[in-house]
NUVO-87764 format. One record per residue (C-alpha): x, y, z; residue in one letter. Coordinates in steps of 0.02 Angstrom, whole numbers, plus 50000, padded with zeros to 5 digits. Example, Ala and Ser with C-alpha at 12.3 -4.5 7.8 and 13.67 -1.06 7.14 Angstrom:
2
506154977550390a506844994750357s
END
This chain:
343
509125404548024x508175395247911x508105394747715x506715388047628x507415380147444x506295376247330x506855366047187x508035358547333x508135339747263x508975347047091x510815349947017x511015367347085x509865364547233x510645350047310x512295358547291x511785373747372x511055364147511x512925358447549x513325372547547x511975381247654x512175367447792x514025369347790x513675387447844x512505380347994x510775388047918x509305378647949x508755369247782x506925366047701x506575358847531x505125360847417x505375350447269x503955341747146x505415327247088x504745330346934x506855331246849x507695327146997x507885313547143x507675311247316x509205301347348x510195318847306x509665325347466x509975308947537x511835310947501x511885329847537x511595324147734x512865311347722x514255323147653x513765335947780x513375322747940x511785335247950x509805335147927x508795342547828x506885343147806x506015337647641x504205340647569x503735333247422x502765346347308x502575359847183x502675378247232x500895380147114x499915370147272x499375385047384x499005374847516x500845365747522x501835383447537x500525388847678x500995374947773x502665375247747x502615394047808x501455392647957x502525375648045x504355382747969x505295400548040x505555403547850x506695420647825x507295417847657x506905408347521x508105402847395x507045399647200x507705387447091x506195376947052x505655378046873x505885372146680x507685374546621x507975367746464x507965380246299x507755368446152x506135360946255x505615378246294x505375380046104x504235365646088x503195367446237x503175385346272x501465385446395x502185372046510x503695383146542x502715399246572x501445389546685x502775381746791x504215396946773x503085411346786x501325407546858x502085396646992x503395409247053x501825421247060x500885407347201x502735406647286x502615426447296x501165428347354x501245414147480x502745423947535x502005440047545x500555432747654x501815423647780x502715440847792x504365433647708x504935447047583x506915441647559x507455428747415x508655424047298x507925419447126x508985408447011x508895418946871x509985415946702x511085423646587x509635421246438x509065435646494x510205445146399x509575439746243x510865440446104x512175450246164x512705467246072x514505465746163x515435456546282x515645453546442x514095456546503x513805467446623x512065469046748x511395484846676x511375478746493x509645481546409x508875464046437x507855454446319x507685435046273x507955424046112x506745410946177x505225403646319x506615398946447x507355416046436x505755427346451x505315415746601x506505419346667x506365438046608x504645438946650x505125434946830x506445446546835x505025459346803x503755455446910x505245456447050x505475471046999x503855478147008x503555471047170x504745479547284x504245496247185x502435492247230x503045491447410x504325503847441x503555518247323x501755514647324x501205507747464x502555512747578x502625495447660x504015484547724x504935482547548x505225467047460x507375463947465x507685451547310x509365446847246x509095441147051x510685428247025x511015427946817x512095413346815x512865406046649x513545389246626x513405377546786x514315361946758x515395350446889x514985340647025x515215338647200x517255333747260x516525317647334x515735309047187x514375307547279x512975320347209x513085327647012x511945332346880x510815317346843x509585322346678x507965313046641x508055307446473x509515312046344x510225326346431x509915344946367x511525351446447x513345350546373x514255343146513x513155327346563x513045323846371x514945321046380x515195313046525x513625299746452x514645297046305x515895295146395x515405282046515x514685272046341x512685278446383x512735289646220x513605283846070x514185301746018x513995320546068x512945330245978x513875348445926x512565361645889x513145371245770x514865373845707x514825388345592x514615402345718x515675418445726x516865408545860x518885403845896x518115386445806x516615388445754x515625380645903x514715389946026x515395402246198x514905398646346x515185404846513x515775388146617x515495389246813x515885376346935x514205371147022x515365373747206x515755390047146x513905392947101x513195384647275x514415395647360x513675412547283x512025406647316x512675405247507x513485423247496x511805430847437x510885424147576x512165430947697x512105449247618x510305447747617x510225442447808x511595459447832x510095470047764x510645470547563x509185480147508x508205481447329x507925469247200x510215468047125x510555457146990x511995448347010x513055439346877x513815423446940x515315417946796x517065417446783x517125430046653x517965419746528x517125409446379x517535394146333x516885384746162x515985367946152x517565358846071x518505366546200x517745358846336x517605342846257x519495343246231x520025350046424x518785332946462x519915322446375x521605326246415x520995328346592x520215309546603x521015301546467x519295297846397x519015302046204x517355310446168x516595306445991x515605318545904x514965327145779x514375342745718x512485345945687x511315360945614x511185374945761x509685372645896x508405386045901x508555399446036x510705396646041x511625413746032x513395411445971x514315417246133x513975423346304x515265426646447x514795436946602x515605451746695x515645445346854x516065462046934x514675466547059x514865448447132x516475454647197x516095471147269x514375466447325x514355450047392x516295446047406x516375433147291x517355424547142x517385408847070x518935400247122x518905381247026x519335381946830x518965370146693x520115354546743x519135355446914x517235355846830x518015340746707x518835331046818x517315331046963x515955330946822x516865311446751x517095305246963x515315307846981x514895300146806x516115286246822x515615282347013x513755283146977x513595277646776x511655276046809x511495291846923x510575290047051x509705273947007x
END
């Protein structure tokens, strides 16, 4: 079967793509390279010895996605392309609603024209806006604390309203759309070979260590250190990017075995760990101290957020098996064996 993946070429996407090709499906990306590279894809054949098929565009081009639907047995698509970062979201809020929102709209109804009604959106755990108690669990009032989050929100929605449009109203085939709400995604692949590579000063946690260091960043950066925490630093969620990839995988496979609906899915560990805490399991796991210091909070931050990662389990028999000195330790091999990324 083929799987169409569009943001392919990025962190999650590439790893997914392992993953996906690992499983024998049949493998297209869509990706504008616009915060990734095509050398990930590059290395995702060589760690699998297997092929996959690259076009280089945005899912906004109409004509792009009706080619790639017309010459492709597309049956699935898997969604990751899109604007991720929160702090930017703040600054630029139209780019991320043109690119998050109006392009997923073009992808959806590019879709609905080729007749392809299953996908897995990469949604996010901003969707739960500042949480009123923890862990949280899928059928939590929703709501967002900033752009990146009601993208992804806003998405969510129009999901939503989709498959009732077609199972209630219309009484068509019905859209079947499994909403992932992921947290922290941090790690790299076992081989060193493919990681997260950031344009710019990175807006993530884990690449901002790992840059300091390998001696790119002088210090880390701590936003904020007066939250309601164990030390004051902010909560997070930490997933291996395997253990994500893998759930990605396990929704496709549920979807293919008739999983019906739009389901929102939380992919975590269930535990929270703070900033400092990470930065400490990064040292004593690679011996490497991590500078840093402790700035004014950054817009759009909640203070903690840790998922319930329940309905993974029961629906789509999954867990996530690799803890924090495996997301530390594979995060510094693929910093230390590619300082430069993949330049």
């Amino acid at each position: 079967m083929t799987v169409l993946v569009t943001g392919g070429a990025g962190y999650l996407g590439s790893h997914t793509c392992i993953e996906l090709l690992n499983a024998d499906f049949n493998v297209v990306v869509l990706d504008n390279l616009s915060n990734s590279n095509i050398e990930s894809l590059n290395r995702v054949s060589k760690i699998t010895n297997k092929s996959l098929h690259f076009i280089e565009g945005d899912i906004r081009d109409r004509d792009i996605l009706q080619k790639i639907f017309t010459e492709n047995d597309i049956k699935i698509v898997i969604h990751f392309a899109g604007l991720k970062a929160v702090g930017e979201s703040c600054e630029v809020p139209l780019n991320y609603f043109d690119n998050n929102v109006y392009g997923s709209i073009v992808l959806f109804q590019e879709m609905e024209k080729a007749g392809i009604k299953k996908m897995v959106f990469s949604s996010s755990a901003t969707v739960y806006g500042e949480p009123e108690k923890l862990p949280l669990t899928e059928d939590m009032q929703l709501s967002a604390t900033n752009p990146y989050g009601r993208s992804k929100l806003m998405i969510e929605d129009i999901c939503r309203d989709l498959e009732v449009s077609d199972s209630i109203i219309k009484n068509n085939c019905p859209w079947a759309i499994t909403l992932l709400r992921y947290f922290n995604p941090v790690g790299a692949h076992e081989s060193g070979l493919i990681g997260e590579d950031p344009n710019g000063i990175p807006n993530n946690l884990m690449p901002f260590i790992s840059q300091v260091a390998v001696g790119k960043i002088k210090q880390l950066k701590v936003f904020g250190g007066d939250y309601d925490t164990v030390d004051g630093t902010g909560v997070r969620d930490y997933i291996h990017v395997v253990d994500l990839a893998r759930g990605h995988v396990k929704a496709v496979q549920a979807l293919e075995n008739n999983l019906k609906g739009v389901t929102a899915i939380n992919l975590g560990t269930g535990n929270g760990k703070s900033v400092l805490q990470l930065v400490k399991a990064f040292e004593q796991q690679n011996n490497k101290q991590i500078p840093y210091e402790i700035v004014g909070r950054r817009a759009g931050d909640v203070a903690a957020c840790f998922a319930s990662a329940e309905r993974a389990q029961s629906i789509l028999g999954w867990k996530a098996e690799l803890d924090v000195n495996a997301m530390v330790k594979d995060t510094w091999r693929w910093q230390s064996n590619n300082p430069d990324g993949y330049c």
